[in-house]
Residue, then its C-alpha position, 0 to 999 in steps of 0.5 A: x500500500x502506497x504511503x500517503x503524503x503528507x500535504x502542505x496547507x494552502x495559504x491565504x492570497x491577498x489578490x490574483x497578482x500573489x496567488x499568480x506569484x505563488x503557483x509560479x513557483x510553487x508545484x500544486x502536487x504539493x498542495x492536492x491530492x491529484x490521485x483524487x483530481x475528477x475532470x468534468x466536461x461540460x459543452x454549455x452552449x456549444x462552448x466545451x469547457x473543462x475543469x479540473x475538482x479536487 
């Protein structure tokens, strides 16, 4: 059985321009759990858009 990692908890962005900041140098492996990730596309309008849930 595989050990589960430990996660680093996400921390509070003040605005879009930290959080841009942060993920740029920051690996979201270390943050969730992308075992766990769903992909669910939805086609709205004829417009296909997709989104990764954690």
């Amino acid at each position: 059985m595989k050990k589960a990692k430990k996660l680093k908890k996400l921390p509070v962005f003040k605005n879009e321009n930290e959080e841009r900041d942060f993920w740029s140098t920051h690996d979201t492996a270390d943050f969730f759990d992308l075992d766990k990730v769903h992909r669910y596309t939805l086609d709205i309008l004829g417009a296909l858009e997709c989104w990764n849930v954690y």
